[in-house]
Residue, then its C-alpha position, 0 to 999 in steps of 0.5 A: x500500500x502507498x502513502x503520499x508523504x509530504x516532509x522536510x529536508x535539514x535545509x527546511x525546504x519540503x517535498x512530497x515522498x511516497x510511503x510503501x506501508x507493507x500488508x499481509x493477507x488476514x483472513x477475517x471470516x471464513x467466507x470472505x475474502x482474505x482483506x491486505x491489513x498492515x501492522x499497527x501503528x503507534x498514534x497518540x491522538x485523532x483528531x476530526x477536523x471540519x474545514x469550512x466551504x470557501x477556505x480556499x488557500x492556507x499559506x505556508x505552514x508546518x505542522x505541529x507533528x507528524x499527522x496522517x490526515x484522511x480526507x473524508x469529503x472535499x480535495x485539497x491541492x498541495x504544494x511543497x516548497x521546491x514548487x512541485x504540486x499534487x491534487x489529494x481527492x477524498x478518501x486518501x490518505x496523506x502522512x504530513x512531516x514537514x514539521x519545520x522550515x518553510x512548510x506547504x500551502x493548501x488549496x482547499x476545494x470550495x465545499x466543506x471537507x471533513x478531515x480525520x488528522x492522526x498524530x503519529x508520533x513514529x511517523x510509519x516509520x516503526x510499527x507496533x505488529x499485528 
């Protein structure tokens, strides 16, 4: 499974990565199936987050730790400092690091949006197990 990542470099200057979140076969009821499930990860808070219609843009920003944020409804278009940009549509999935320098802008969809931020504290880097 991958994960779209957007993180700091020492120079603070961000950038956009891809995540590979390793998944296992599980099979969750003899009839069904066997669902891609990864290991557990470590989160310290959930967060549900609703950004109002006509947010538009929000200028450059960190964020306070790492938090995989998951939009529910709505889009959102990234862009990282070294200029490159990427469309988020709802139901993904985005690990955000960039928790120094110069950050990221967002540019919001004009509808309201429903966004769930869980805070990672290991990022994905470090799995509890199954």
């Amino acid at each position: 499974m991958k994960c779209l990542r957007i993180y700091a470099t020492p120079d603070g200057e961000s950038h956009f990565g891809e995540v590979e979140i390793p998944t296992k076969k599980v099979a969750v009821h003899p009839d069904a199936t066997p669902f891609d499930v990864t290991d557990s990860y470590p989160a310290s808070r959930v967060r549900f987050t609703h950004i109002p219609a006509g947010m538009r843009q929000v200028d450059w920003h960190t964020v306070p730790d790492r938090v995989l944020t998951v939009r529910l409804d709505g889009s959102v278009e990234y862009e990282t400092s070294d200029g490159e940009i990427r469309a988020v549509p709802a139901g993904s999935f985005v690990l955000v690091e960039d928790t120094h320098g110069k950050g990221h802008l967002s540019r919001h969809s004009p509808d309201s949006q429903l966004v769930l931020w869980i805070s990672l504290p290991n990022g994905l880097d470090e799995p509890l197990g199954s």
